[in-house]
C-alpha positions in Angstrom: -15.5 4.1 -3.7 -15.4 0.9 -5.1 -18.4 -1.3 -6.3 -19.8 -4.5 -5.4 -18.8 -5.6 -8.5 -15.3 -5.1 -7.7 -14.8 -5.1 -4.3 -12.7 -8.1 -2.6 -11.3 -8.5 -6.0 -7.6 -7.8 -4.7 -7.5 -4.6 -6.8 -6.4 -2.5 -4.0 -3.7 -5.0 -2.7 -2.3 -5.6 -6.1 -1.9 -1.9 -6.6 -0.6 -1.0 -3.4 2.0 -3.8 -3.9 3.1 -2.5 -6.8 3.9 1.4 -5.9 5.4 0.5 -3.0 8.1 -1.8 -4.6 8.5 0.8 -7.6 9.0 3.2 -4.6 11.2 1.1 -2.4 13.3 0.4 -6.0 14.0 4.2 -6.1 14.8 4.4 -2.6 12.0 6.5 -1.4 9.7 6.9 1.4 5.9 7.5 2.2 3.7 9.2 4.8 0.6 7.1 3.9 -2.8 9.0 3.9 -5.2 6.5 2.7 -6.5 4.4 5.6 -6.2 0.7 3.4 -2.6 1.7 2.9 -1.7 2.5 6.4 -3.6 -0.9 7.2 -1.4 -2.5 4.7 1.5 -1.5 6.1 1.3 -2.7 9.5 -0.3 -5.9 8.3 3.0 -6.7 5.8 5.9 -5.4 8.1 7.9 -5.5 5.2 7.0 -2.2 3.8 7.9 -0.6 6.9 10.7 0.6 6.8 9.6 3.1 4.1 7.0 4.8 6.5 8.1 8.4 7.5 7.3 8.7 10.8 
């Protein structure tokens, strides 16, 4: 859980953005778990190629 302090900081963004290129650079894919990530994904189409179905 994250705390007022930091929330709507772009934390989450920034660190999903990241693993997903490092993933996409080694050619892998993802079954994402966390809801924020599979909300992510189908707000940036662009990662979704990745997605195992």
């Amino acid at each position: 859980m994250v705390t007022e302090r930091f929330g709507r900081a772009g934390f989450a963004r920034l660190l999903t953005v990241q693993l997903l290129d490092a993933l996409e650079a080694e050619g892998r894919q993802v079954v994402p778990v966390c809801t924020y990530v599979q909300k992510f994904v189908e707000r940036f189409p662009q990662y979704q190629h990745m997605i195992l179905a």
